[in-house]
C-alpha positions in Angstrom: 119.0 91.2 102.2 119.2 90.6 98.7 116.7 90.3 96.0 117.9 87.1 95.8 118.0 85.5 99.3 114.4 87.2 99.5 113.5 85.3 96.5 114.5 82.0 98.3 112.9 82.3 101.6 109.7 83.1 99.8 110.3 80.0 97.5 109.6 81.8 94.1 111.8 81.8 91.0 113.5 85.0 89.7 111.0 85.2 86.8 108.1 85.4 88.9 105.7 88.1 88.9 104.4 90.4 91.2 101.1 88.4 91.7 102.8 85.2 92.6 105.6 87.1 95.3 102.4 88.1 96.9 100.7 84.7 97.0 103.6 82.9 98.2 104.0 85.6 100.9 100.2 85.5 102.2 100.7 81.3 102.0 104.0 81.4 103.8 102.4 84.0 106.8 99.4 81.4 106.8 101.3 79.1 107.4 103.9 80.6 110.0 101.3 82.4 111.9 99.4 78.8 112.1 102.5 77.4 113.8 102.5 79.7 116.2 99.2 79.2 117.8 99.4 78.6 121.7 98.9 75.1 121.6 102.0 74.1 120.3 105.7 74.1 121.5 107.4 77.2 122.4 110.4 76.3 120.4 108.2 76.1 117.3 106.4 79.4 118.3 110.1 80.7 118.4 111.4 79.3 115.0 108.0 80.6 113.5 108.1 84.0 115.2 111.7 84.4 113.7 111.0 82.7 109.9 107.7 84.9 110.1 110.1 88.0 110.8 112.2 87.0 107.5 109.5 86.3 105.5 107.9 89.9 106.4 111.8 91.4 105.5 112.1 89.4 102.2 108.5 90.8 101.2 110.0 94.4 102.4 112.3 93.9 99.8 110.5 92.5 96.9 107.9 94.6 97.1 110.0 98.1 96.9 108.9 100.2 94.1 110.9 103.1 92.7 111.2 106.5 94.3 109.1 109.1 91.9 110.7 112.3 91.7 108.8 115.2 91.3 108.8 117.5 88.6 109.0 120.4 90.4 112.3 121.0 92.9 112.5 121.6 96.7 111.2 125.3 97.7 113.8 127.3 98.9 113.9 128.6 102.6 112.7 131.8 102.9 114.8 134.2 104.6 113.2 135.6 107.9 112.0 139.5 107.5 114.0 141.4 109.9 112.7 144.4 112.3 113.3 147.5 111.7 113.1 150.6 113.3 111.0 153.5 112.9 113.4 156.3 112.0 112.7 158.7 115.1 113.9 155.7 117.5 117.3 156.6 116.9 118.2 158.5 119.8 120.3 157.1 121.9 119.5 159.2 125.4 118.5 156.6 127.8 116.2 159.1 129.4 114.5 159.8 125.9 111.2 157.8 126.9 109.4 158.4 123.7 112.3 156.5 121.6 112.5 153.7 124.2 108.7 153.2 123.5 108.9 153.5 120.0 111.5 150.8 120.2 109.5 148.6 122.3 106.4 148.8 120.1 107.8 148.3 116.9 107.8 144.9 117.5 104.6 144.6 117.6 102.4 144.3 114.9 100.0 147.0 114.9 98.8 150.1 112.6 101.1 152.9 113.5 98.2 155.5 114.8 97.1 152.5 117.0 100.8 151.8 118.5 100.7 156.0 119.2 97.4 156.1 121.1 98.9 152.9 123.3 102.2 154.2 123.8 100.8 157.8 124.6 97.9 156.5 126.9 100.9 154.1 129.2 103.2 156.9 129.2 100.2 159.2 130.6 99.4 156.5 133.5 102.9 156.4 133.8 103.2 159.7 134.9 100.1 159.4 136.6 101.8 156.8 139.1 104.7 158.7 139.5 102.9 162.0 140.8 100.3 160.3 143.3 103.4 158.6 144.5 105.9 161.6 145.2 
């Protein structure tokens, strides 16, 4: 719809001002929402439902204002921090527990002296469960 068409549904002239596109929008929905009380016939609730619909879509496009841009410009993405390994994981003996562990809990975010104590104390019940089972 077009500033013009908008401008004719709402009845106001192309010099009008702000103030008087709103008060010949509120008047027209008065008006509209007046015909389409229960009381009257559905094809006048119909033909007010729909003029009511343009009315709200000329309004729409009356009332746009101007998109402000801000001064400042879009953040950039930041990149995601990758995981890295501590440098004694290396190994690449699958039977090297202590390097599968250190890989497993370098992913998680801990102090190092913590991740040692937890890694040492589940490879100690570890072995535990392995002896009281053989």
């Amino acid at each position: 719809m077009t500033p013009e068409n908008a401008q004719t549904i709402l009845g106001v002239p192309r010099t009008a001002k702000k103030k008087a596109i709103e008060q010949a929008y509120h008047k027209r929905c008065k008006d509209l929402q007046l015909k389409m009380r229960p009381g009257n016939l559905l094809a006048v609730r119909k033909q007010a439902q729909v003029q009511l619909v343009q009315v709200t879509e000329a309004w729409n496009v009356l009332n746009q204002r101007p998109v402000k841009r801000s001064a400042k410009p879009a953040p950039k993405p930041q990149p995601v921090p990758r995981v890295t390994r501590h440098p004694r994981s290396h190994s690449s003996d699958p039977l090297n527990l202590a390097g599968v562990w250190e890989r497993v809990f370098a992913l998680i975010p801990l102090p190092r002296p913590v991740v040692a104590t937890v890694a040492a104390a589940t490879m100690l019940a570890l072995i535990i469960l392995l002896i009281t089972i053989i």
